[in-house]
KOLLOKE-200264 format. One line per 4 residues: number of its first residue (from 1); their letters; for each residue x, y, z of C-alpha. Coordinates in Angstrom, 1 decimal, decimal comma. Each point is the difference from the previous one (the first is absolute). Example, Ala and Ser with C-alpha at 12.3 -4.5 7.8 and 13.67 -1.06 7.14 Angstrom:
BEGIN
1) as) 12,3:-4,5:7,8; 1,4:3,4:-0,7
This chain:
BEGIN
1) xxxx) -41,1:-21,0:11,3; 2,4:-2,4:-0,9; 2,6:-1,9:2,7; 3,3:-1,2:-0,3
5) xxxx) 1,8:-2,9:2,3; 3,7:0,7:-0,2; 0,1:3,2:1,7; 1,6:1,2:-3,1
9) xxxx) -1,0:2,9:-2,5; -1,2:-1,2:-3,7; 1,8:3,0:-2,0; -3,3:-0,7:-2,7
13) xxxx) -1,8:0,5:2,9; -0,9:0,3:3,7; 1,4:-1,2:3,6; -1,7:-2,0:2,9
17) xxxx) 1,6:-1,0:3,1; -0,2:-1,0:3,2; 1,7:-0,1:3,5; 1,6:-3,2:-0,6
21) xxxx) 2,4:1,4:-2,8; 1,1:2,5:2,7; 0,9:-2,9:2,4; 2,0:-1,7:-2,7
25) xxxx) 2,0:3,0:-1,0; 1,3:1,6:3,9; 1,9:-3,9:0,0; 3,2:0,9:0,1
29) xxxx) 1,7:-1,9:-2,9; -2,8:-1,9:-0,7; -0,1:-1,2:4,0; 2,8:-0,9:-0,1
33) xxxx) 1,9:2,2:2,1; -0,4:-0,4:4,1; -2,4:1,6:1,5; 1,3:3,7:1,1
37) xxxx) 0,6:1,2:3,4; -2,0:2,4:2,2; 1,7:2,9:1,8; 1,4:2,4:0,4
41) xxxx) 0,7:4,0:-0,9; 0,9:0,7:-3,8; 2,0:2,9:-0,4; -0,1:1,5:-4,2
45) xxxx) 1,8:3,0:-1,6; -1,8:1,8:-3,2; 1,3:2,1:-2,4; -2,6:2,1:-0,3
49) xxxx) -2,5:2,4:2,2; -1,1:3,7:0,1; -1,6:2,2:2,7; -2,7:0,4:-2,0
53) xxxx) -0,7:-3,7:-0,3; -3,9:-0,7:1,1; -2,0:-2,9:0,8; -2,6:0,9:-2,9
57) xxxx) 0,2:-3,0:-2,4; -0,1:1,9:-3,0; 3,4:2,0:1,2; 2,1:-3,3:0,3
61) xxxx) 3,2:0,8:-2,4; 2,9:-2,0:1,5; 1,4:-3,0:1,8; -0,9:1,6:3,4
65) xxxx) -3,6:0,2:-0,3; -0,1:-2,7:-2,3; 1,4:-2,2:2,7; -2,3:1,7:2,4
69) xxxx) -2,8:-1,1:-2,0; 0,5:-3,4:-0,9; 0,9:-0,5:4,0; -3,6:1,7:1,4
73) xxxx) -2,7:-0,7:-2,6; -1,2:-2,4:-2,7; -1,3:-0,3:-2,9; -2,3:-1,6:-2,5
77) xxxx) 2,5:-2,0:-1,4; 4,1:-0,9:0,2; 2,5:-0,6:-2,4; 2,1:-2,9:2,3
81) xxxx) 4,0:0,0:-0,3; -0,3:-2,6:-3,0; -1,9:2,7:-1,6; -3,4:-1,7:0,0
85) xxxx) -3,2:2,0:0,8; -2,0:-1,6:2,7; -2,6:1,1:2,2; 0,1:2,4:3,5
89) xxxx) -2,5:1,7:1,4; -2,4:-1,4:-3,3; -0,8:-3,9:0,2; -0,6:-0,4:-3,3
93) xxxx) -1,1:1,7:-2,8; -1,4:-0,6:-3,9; -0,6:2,1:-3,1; -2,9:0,1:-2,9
97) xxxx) 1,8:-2,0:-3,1; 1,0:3,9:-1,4; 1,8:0,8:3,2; -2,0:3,4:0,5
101) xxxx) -1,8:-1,4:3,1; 1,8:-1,2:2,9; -1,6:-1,2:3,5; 2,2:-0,2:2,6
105) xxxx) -1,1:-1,9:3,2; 1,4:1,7:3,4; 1,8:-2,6:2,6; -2,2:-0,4:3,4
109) xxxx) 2,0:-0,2:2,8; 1,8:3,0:-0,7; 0,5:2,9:2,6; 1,7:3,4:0,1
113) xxxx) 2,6:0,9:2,8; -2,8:2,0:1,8; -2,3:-3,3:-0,3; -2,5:1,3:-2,3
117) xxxx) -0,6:-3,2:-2,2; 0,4:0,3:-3,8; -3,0:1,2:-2,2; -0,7:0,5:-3,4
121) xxxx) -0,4:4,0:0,5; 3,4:0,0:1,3; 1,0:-1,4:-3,9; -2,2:2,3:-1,4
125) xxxx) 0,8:2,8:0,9; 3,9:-0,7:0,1; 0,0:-0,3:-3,4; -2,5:3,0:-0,2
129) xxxx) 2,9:2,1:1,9; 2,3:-0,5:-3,1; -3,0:0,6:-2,7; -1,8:2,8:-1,6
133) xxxx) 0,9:3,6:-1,3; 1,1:1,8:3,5; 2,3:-3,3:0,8; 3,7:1,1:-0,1
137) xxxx) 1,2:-3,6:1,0; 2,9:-1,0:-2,2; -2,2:-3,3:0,0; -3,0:2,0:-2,0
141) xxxx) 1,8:-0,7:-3,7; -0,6:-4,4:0,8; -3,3:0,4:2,0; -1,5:2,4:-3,1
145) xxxx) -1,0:-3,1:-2,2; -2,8:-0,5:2,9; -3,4:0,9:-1,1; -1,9:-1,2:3,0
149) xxxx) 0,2:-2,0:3,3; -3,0:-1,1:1,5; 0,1:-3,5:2,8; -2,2:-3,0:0,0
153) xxxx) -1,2:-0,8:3,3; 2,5:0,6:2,6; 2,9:-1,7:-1,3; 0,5:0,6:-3,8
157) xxxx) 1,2:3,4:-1,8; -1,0:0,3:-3,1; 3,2:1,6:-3,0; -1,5:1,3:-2,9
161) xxxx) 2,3:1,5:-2,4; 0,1:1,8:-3,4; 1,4:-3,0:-1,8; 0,9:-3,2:0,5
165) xxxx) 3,8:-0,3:2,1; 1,1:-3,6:0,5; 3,0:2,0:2,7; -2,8:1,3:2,3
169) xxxx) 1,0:-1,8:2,6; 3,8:1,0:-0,4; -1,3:3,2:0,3; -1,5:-0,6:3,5
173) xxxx) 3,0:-0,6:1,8; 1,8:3,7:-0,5; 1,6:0,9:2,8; -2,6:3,1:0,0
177) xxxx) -2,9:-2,1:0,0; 0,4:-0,8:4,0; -3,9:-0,8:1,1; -0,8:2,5:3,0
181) xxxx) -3,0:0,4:2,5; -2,4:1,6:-1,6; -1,0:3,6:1,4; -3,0:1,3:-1,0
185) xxxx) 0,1:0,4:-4,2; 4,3:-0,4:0,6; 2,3:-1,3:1,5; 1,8:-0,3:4,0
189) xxxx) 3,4:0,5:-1,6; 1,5:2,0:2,8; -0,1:-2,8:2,8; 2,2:-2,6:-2,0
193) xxxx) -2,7:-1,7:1,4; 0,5:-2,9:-2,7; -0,6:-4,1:-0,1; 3,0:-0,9:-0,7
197) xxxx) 2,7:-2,2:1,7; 1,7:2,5:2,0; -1,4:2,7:2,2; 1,5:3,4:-0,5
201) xxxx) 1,2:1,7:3,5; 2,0:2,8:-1,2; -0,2:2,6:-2,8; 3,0:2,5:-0,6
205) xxxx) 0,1:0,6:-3,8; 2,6:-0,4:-1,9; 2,1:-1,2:3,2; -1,1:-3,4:1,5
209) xxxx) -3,3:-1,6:0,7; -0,7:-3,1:2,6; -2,1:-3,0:-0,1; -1,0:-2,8:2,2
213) xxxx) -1,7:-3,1:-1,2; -3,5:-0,4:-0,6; -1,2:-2,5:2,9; -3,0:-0,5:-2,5
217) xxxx) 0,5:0,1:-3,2; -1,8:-2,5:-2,1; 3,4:-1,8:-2,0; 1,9:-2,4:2,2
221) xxxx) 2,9:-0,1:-2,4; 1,4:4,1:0,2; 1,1:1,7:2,7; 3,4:-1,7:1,5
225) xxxx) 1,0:2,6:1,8; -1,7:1,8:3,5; 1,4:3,1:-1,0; 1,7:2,4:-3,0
229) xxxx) 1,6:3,5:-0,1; 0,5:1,1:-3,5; 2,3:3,2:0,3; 0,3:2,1:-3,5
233) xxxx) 4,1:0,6:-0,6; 0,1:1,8:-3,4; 3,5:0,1:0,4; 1,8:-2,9:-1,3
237) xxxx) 3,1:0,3:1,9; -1,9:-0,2:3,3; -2,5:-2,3:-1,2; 2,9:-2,9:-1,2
241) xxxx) 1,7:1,6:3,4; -2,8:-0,8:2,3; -0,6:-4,2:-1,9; 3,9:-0,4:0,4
245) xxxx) 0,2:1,0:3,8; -3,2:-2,1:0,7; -1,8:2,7:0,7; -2,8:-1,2:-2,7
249) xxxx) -0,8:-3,2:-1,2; -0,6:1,1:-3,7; 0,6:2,6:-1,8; -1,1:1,0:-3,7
253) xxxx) 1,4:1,9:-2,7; 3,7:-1,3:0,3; 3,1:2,0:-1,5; 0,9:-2,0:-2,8
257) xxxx) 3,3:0,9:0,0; 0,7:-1,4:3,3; -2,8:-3,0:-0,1; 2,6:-2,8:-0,8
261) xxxx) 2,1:0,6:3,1; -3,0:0,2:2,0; -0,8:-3,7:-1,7; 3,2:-0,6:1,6
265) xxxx) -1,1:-0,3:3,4; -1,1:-3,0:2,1; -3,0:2,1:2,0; -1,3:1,3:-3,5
269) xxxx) -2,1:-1,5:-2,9; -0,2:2,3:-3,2; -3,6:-0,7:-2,3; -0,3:1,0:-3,3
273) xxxx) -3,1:-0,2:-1,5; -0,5:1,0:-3,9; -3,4:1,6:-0,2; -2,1:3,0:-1,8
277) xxxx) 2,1:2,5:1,8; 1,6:2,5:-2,4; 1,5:3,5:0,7; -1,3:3,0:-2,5
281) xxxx) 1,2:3,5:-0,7; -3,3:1,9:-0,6; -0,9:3,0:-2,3; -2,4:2,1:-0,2
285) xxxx) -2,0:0,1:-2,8; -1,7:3,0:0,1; 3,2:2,3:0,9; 2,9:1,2:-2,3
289) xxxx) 2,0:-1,7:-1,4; -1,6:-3,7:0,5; -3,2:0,9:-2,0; 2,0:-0,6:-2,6
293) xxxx) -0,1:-3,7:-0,8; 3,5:0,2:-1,5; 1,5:1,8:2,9; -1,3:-2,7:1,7
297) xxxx) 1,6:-2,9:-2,5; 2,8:2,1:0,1; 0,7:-0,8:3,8; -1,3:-3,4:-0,8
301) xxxx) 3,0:-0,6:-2,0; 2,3:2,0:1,7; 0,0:-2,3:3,5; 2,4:-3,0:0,1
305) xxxx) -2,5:-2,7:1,8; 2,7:-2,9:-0,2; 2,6:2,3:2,3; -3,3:1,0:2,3
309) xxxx) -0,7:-3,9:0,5; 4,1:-0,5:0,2; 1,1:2,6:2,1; -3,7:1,4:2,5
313) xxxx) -1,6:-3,7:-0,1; 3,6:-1,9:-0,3; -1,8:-2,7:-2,5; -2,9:-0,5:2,9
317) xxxx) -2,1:0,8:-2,9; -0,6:0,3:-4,0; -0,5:2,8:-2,2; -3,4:1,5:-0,4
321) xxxx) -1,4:1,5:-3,3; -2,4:2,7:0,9; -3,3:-1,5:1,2; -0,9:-1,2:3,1
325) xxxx) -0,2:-3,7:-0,8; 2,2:-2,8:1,7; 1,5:-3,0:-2,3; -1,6:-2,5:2,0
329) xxxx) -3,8:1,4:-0,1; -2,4:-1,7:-2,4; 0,1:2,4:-2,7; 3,4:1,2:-0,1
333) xxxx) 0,7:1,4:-3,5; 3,3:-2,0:-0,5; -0,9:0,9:-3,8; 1,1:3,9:0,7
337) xxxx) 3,4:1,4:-1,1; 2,1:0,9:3,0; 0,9:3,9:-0,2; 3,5:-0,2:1,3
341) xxxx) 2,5:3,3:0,2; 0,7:1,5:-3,5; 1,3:3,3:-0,1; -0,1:0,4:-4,0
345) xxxx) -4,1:-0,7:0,5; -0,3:2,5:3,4; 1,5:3,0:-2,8; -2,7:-1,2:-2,7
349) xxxx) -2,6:0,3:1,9; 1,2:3,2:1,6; 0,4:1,4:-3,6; -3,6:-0,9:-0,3
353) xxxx) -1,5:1,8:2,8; 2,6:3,3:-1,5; 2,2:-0,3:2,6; 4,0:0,0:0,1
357) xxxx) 0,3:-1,0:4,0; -2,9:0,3:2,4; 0,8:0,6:3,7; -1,9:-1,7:2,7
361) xxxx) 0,5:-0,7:3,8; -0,7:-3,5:1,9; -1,4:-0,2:3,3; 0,7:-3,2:1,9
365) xxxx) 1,0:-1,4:3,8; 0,3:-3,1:1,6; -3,5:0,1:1,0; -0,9:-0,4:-3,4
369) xxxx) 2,0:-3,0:-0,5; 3,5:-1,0:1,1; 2,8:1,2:-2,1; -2,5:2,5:-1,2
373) xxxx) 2,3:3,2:-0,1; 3,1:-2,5:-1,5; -2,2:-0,7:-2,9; -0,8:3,0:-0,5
377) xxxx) 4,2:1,1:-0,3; 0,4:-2,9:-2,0; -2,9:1,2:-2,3; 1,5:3,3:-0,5
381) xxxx) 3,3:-1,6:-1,3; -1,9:-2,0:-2,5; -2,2:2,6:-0,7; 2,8:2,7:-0,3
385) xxxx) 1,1:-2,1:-4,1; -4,1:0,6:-0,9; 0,2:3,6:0,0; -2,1:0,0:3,8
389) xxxx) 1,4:2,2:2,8; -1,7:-1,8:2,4; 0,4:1,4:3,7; -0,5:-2,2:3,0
393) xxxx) -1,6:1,8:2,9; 0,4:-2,1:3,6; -3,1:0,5:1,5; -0,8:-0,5:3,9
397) xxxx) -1,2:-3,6:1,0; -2,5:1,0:2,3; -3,1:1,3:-1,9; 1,4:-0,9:-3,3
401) xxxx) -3,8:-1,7:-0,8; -2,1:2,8:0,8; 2,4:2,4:-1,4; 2,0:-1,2:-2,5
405) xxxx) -1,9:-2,6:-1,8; -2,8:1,0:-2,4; 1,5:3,8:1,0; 3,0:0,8:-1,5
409) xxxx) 0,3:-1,3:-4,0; 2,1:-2,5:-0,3; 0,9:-2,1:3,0; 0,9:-3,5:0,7
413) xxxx) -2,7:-2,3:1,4; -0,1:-3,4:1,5; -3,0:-2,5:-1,2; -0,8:-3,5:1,8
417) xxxx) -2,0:-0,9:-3,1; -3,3:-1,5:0,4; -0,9:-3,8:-0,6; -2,4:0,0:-3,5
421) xxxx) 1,3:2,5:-2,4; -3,5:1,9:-0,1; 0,4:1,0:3,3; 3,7:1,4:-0,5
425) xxxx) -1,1:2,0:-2,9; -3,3:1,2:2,0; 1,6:0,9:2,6; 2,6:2,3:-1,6
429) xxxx) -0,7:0,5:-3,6; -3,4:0,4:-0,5; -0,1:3,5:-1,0; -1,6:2,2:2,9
433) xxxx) 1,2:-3,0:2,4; 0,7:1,3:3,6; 3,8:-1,2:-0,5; 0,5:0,3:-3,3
437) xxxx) 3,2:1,9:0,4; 0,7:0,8:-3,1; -3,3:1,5:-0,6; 0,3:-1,3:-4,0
441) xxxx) -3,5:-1,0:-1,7; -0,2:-1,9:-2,6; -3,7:-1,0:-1,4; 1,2:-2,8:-2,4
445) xxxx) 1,9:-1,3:3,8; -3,5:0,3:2,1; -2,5:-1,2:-2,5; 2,5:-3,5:-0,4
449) xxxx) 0,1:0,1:3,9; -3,9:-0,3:0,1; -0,5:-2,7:-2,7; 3,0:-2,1:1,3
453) xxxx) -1,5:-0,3:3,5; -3,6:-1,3:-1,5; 1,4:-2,3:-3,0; -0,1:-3,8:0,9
457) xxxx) 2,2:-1,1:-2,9; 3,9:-0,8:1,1; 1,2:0,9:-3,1; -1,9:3,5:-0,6
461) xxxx) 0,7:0,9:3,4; 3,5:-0,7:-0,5; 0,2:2,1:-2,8; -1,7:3,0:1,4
465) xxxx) 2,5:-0,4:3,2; 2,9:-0,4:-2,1; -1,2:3,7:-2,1; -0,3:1,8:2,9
469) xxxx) 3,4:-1,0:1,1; 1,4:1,6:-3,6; -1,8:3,2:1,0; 1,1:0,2:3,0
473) xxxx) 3,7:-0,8:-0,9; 0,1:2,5:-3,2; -2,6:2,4:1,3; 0,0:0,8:4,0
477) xxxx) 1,2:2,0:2,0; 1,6:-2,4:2,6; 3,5:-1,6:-0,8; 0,3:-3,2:1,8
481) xxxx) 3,4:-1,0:-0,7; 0,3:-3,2:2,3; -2,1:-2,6:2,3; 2,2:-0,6:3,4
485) xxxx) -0,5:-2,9:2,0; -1,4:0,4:3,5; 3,3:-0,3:2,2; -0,6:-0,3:3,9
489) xxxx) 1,8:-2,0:2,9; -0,5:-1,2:3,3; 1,0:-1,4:2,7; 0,8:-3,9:-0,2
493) xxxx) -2,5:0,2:3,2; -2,6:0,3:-3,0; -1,4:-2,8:-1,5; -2,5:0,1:-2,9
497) xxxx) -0,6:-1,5:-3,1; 1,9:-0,6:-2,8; -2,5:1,2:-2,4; -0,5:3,9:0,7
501) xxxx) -2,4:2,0:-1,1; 0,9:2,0:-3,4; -3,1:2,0:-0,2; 1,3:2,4:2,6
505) xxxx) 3,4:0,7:1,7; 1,0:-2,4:3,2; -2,2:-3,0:-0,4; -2,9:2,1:-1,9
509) xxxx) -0,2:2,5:3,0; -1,2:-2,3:1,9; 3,4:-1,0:2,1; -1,8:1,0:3,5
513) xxxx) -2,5:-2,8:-0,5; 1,9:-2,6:-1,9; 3,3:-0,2:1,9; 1,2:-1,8:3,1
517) xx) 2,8:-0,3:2,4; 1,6:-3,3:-0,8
């Protein structure tokens, strides 16, 4: 096993760190900033929430369980709101020089809301919960590389994986991967029995959930507020409604269209936070007409991305060009021709697949994103010159996850993006992947994805990254036609840092924990 000092990964390489990177990275500002306050009852809108929302870890599919999630239980390790990964409920960890082997050692000290202190079974087998053939956790597609875990005494579990993959750690801090008490060979799930900072008191999915602070939870540095009540508001109207009348202290999701009079106001403080967030209309594969890769370049070429970032994201974004990867990750393919709106090159390709027009329908909401159904008009203008008759079809907010997305064939889709572009492509391009909502395979795409996580080389990896965004860009199924900032306010009550988290929406999901009242 090889160590490293600097808390930092070696992209030839491996990662080692310890607790004292962690203490280093939760200064606000470098230190700084004065010391936040204590107190008090937060108060948060989110757009999202369903009924059918659950507390099972491998269901979490929006900002309200998400939240949830980060609030109640940890994790092995945390991407802080400078996007550094540091340690949580794992000290420290180290890898064999290929990166196939990684021990972890587990934090003492550490107890769940119940009391029950933190053990190594309770790792093992919350990873287990996400692993093997019966798992239907979106998390299975990142957890498959796992070969074995086995623990070392009783503080050390033991990674092995089928390659090397200098982003395991990355990996670890999925907002699925939530480390449970263990229950016989599974998981206690069901409780929200968790260790994290807050302690959940109410459950009413997709409506609100309450938490009170965690008396004795093991960081000194989270936690400012005694209290939070997180209410789900899909509707934008309301949600801006109930930040404006004070009847929240933040809010998510903001209308765009309306965002700069809110800024306007002396009780009000607007963030916008460029991240890997990007909106996606998704096809699928397997179903008439999309099958056909030039039906599916076809309404590539035939959506005006520049008006969508103009007119749904009013320039709180940039243009996307059909993969999933964000222009400030490490191996953004800035190399790749943009596809931009081309109605002469929609008809080509339409000729090509024998077709005059072709007819399809859209399915999107506001749940899906905000602006969804607008984009989806303003994509069947564009569309209209390319020989598409493309129908949008409003579809009901509530429910619109469980019976929308990945159910009807081409739909509009939301993504938060994931921190290390193997995860992202995992997660929801891997072909039989869980989310994968565009159902496409592609074996050239999967046998890249496995290489590029084990090769130590920069520049091959780079490479392999940067052909596997071509694929996806000329050959999927998803069209990804802009990355939105994350746009939230709050209350000038708030205080927080400057620096937000960009991995996730509001501060990396992690506002509950992070925030104060100034």
């Amino acid at each position: 096993m090889t160590l490293l000092n600097n808390g930092r990964l070696n992209r030839r390489g491996f990662l080692a760190t310890t607790a004292a990177t962690a203490l280093a990275a939760s200064l606000p500002m470098g230190g700084a900033m004065a010391a936040p306050n204590r107190g008090g009852h937060l108060r948060a809108a989110i757009g999202h929430g369903q009924t059918t929302d659950t507390l099972n870890p491998g269901t979490y599919e929006n900002s309200f369980t998400t939240s949830l999630s980060f609030a109640i239980h940890g994790r092995l390790t945390e991407v802080t709101n400078e996007g550094a990964l540091v340690p949580e409920l794992a000290e420290s960890w180290e890898a064999s020089d290929d990166a196939s082997v990684w021990k972890f050692k587990i934090r003492k000290g550490v107890t769940f809301h119940s009391g029950k202190e933190l053990a190594i079974e309770d790792v093992v087998n919350s990873i287990n919960f996400h692993r093997g053939e019966g798992s239907t956790s979106a998390a299975g597609p990142i957890v498959a590389p796992i070969q074995d875990i086995a623990t070392e005494g009783n503080d050390t579990v033991v990674f092995t994986l089928d390659g090397g993959n200098a982003d395991f750690p990355f990996i670890l801090s999925d907002y699925h991967l939530t480390i449970c008490k263990a229950e016989g060979e599974s998981i206690d799930w069901k409780s929200g029995d968790g260790c994290g900072s807050y302690v959940l008191k109410d459950f009413q999915p997709g409506v609100s959930y309450a938490l009170e602070r965690n008396p004795n939870h093991w960081r000194s540095d989270v936690a400012w507020f005694d209290s939070a009540e997180v209410i789900a508001i899909v509707d934008q109207n309301a949600r801006t409604t109930a930040l404006v009348s004070g009847d929240v202290d933040m809010a998510d999701r903001l209308d765009l269209k309306t965002v700069g009079l809110l800024a306007r106001r002396p009780d009000i403080q607007i963030n916008s936070v460029a991240g890997t967030q990007h909106y996606t209309f998704a096809m699928d594969t397997r179903a008439e007409p999309y099958s056909n890769v030039h039906v599916r370049h076809a309404l590539k070429f035939g959506i005006n991305r520049q008006e969508l970032v103009d007119k749904i994201l009013f320039g709180y974004g940039s243009v996307g060009n059909d993969h999933p990867i964000g222009q400030g990750q490490r191996y953004f393919n800035k190399d790749l021709e943009q596809t931009s709106y081309d109605p002469d090159k929609a008809k080509y390709h339409l000729k090509l697949a024998g077709l005059d027009s072709v007819d399809v329908s859209l399915s999107a909401a506001d749940a899906a994103f905000v602006g969804a159904v607008d984009a989806a008009v303003l994509y069947q203008s564009s569309a209209a010159a390319c020989g598409i008759n493309l129908k949008p079809v409003r579809e009901p907010n509530d429910g619109y996850w469980s019976d929308v997305w990945m159910k009807k064939p081409f739909c509009a889709v939301y993504w938060s993006g994931r921190s290390v572009e193997d995860q992202m492509f995992s997660t929801a391009y891997k072909c039989g992947a869980s989310w994968n909502d565009s159902f496409w395979c592609n074996d050239r795409f999967d046998e890249l994805m496995v290489k590029a996580r084990s090769e130590l080389d920069e520049a091959k990896r780079r490479e392999m990254y940067y052909e596997m965004q071509a694929i996806c860009s000329s050959d999927g199924g998803v069209i990804v036609p802009m990355f939105a900032n994350y746009v939230f306010g709050n209350s000038t009550k708030i205080a927080h840092t400057e620096q937000m988290g960009s991995n996730w929406d509001v501060d990396g999901m992690r506002f509950i924990e992070r925030w104060w009242f100034a």
